[in-house]
C-alpha positions in Angstrom: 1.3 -10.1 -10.6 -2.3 -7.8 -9.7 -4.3 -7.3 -12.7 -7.9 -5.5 -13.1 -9.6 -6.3 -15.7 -12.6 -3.7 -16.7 -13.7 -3.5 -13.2 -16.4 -1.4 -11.8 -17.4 -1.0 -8.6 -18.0 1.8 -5.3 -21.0 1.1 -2.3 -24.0 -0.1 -2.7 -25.5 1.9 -5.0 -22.6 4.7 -5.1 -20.1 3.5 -8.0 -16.6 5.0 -7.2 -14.6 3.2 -10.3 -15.3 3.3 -13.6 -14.1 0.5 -16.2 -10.3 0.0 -14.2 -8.1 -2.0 -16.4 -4.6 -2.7 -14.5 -1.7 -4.7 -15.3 0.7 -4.8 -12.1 4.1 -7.0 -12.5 6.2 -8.2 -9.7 9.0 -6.6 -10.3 7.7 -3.5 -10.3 6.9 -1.1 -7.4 3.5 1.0 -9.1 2.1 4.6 -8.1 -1.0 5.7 -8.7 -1.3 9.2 -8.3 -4.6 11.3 -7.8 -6.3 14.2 -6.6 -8.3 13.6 -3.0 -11.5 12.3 -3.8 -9.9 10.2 -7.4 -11.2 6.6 -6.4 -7.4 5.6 -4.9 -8.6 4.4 -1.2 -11.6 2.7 -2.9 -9.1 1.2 -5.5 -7.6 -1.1 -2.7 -10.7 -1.6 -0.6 -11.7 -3.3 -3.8 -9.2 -5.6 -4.2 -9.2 -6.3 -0.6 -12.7 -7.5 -0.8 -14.1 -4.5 0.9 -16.5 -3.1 -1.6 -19.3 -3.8 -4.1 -17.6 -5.2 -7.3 -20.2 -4.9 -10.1 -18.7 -6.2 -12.8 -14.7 -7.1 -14.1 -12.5 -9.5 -12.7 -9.5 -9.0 -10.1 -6.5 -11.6 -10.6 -3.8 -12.3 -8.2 -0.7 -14.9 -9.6 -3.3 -16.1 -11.8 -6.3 -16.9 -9.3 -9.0 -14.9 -9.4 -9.8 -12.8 -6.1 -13.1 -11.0 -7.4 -15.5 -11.0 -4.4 -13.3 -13.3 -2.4 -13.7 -12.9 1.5 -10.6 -10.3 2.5 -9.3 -12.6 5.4 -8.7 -15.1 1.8 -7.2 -12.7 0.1 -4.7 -11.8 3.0 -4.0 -15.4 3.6 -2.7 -15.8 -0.7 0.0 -13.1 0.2 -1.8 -9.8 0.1 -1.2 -7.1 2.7 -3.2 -4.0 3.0 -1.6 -0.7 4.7 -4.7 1.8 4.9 -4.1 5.6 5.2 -5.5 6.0 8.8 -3.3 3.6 11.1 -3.8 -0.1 12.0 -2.2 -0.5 14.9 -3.6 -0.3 18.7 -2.7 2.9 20.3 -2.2 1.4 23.5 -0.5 -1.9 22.9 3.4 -1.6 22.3 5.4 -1.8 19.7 6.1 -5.4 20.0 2.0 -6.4 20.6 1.5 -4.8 17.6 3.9 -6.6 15.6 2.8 -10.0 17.0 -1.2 -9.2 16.2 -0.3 -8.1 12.6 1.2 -12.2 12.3 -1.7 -13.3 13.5 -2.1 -15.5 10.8 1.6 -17.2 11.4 2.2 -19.6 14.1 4.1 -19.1 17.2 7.8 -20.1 15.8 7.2 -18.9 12.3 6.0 -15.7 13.4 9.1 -14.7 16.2 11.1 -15.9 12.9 9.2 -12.9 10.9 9.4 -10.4 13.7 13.0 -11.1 13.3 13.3 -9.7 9.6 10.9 -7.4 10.3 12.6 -5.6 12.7 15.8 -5.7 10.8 15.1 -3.6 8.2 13.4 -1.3 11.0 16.3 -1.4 13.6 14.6 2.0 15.5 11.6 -0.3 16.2 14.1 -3.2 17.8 15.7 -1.1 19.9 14.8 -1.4 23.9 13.5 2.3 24.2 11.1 1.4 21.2 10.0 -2.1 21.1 8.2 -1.8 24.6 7.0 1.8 23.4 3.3 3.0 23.2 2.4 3.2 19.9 0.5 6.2 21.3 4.2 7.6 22.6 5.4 7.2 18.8 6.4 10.4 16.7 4.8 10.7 12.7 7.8 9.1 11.1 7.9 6.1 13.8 4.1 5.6 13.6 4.4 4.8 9.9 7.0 2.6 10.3 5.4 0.7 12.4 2.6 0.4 9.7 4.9 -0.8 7.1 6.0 -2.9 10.0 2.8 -4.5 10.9 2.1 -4.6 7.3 5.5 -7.1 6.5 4.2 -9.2 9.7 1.6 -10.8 7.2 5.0 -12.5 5.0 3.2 -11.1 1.9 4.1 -11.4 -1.8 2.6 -8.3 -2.4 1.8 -4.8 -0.1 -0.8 -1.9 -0.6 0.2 0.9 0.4 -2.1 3.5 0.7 -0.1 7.1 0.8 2.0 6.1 3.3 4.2 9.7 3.6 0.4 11.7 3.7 1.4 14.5 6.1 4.9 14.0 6.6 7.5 16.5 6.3 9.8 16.1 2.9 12.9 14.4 5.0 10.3 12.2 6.8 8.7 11.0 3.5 12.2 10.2 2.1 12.8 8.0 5.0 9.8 6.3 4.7 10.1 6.0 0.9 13.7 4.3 1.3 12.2 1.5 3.9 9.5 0.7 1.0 12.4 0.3 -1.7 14.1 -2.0 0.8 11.3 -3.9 1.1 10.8 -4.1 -2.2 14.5 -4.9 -3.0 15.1 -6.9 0.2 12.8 -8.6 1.2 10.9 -9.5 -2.6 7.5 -7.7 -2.2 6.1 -6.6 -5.0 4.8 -2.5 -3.7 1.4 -1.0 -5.4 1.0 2.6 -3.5 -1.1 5.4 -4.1 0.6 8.8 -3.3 0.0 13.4 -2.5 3.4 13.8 -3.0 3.3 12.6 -7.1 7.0 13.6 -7.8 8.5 11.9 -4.7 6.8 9.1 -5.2 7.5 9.3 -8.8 11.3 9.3 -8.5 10.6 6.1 -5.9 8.5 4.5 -8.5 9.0 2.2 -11.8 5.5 2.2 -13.2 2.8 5.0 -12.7 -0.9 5.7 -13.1 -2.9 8.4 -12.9 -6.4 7.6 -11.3 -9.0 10.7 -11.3 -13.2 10.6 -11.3 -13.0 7.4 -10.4 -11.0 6.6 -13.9 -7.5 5.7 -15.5 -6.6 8.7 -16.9 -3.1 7.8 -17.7 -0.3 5.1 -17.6 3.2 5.1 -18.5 7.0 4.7 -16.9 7.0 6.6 -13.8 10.3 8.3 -14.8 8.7 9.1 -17.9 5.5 10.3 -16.2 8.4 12.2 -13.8 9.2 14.3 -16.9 5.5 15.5 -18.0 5.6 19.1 -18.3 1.6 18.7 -17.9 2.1 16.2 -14.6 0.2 18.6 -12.1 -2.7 19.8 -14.7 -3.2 15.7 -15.1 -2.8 15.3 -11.2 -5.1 17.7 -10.3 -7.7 16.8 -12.6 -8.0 20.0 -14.1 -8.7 19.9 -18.3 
C-alpha cells in the first residue's frame, strides 16, 4: 500500500503540491486524472525521491520513504515509468530489458526477462527482440516501457500517462497489458492519465489532482458516471 499523508512539496522554492493526502491499496489499480500543468508528473517525482518534500510523510508497506535516496526506494519494490521514454534509442530491445534489471543478478534477471516477455510476446519475437528501440512504432515503444518498467520485479508501478499520444485502439492495447500486469503478475498500478474516461473504465479507484491539489476522490466507476467529470478535469469552476 502507497499512502501520502499531508504532503507538500515542488523545487526549491517553487511548491507544486499542496497538502496531498493519499491512501493507495494493493489491490487496487488508481487514476489520477488532471489537466496539463495539475502537479501529476511532480506527484511521482515526489514519491520517487526526486523533489523537495517540505513537509508530510510518504509510506510504502508501512516504511516510511519520505526523502529516501530514489535508487532505495526502487530497490523496496517501486518502479517508476515517466512520460518521456527510458529506454536507449540505440540499444535493442533485449539491452534494454537487461539494463532495466540492473538491480537483479545474472540468473535472477534472465529468469525476469522470461515473464517479462511473456506477457509481451511482440517484444520476444526474433524480428523484435534484436530491434532498435529507435526502429520501434508508438504502440511498441510503450511496451517496451511497461517492459523495462516490470524488469525492476516491483510490488508496485508508476505509471505516468502511459497511452499520451496514442490513437484510441493503441491506448486500449496498452491499457489491457497494464490490467495483466496488474492481474498477472500482482503489481499494484498507480497511473496518472489525458484520456480520463479510458482510463476510468481501466481503473478501480480515481482521483482528481488540479492546482497542485486533491480535488476529488471516489470509485473510478463512480467517478466514470459524473455528469460534471470534464468541468472537474479541466479545472474549470
Amino acid at each position: 500500500m502507497l499512502e501520502l499523508k499531508n504532503v507538500n512539496s515542488g523545487y526549491g522554492r517553487h511548491q507544486v503540491l499542496f497538502d496531498i493526502s493519499m491512501k493507495m491499496e494493493k489491490e487496487n489499480i488508481t487514476v489520477i486524472i488532471g489537466p496539463n500543468g495539475a502537479g501529476k508528473t511532480t506527484l511521482f517525482r515526489t514519491i520517487m525521491g526526486l523533489t523537495s518534500i517540505y513537509s508530510g510523510k510518504i509510506l510504502f508497506d508501512g516504511d516510511d520513504i519520505t526523502n529516501m535516496q530514489t535508487n532505495s526506494i526502487v530497490k523496496l519494490g517501486i518502479s517508476y515509468v515517466p512520460q518521456r521514454e527510458n529506454f536507449f534509442e540505440n540499444l535493442t530491445v533485449k539491452e534494454n530489458l537487461t539494463l532495466g534489471g540492473y538491480l537483479l543478478g545474472r540468473e535472477e534477471r534472465e529468469a525476469q526477462m522470461k515473464e517479462v516477455l511473456e506477457l509481451f510476446p511482440v517484444l520476444a519475437r526474433k524480428d523484435y527482440i534484436s530491434r532498435k528501440a529507435s526502429m520501434l512504432s508508438g504502440g511498441e515503444r510503450r511496451m517496451l516501457a511497461l517492459a523495462m518498467g516490470m524488469m525492476k520485479k516491483p510490488k508496485l508501478m508508476l505509471l505516468d500517462e502511459p497511452t499520451e499520444g496514442l490513437m484510441p485502439k493503441l491506448a486500449m492495447e496498452v491499457y489491457d497489458k497494464i490490467r495483466r500486469i496488474h492481474e498477472d503478475a500482482r503489481v499494484q498500478i498507480v497511473m496518472t492519465a489525458e484520456k480520463a474516461r479510458l482510463s476510468l473504465e481501466l481503473g478501480d479507484d480515481a482521483y482528481i489532482l488540479a492546482n497542485g491539489q486533491i480535488r476529488e476522490h471516489k470509485d473510478a466507476k463512480e467517478m466514470l458516471k459524473d455528469p460534471d467529470l470534464e468541468v472537474k478535469y479541466f479545472g474549470i469552476t
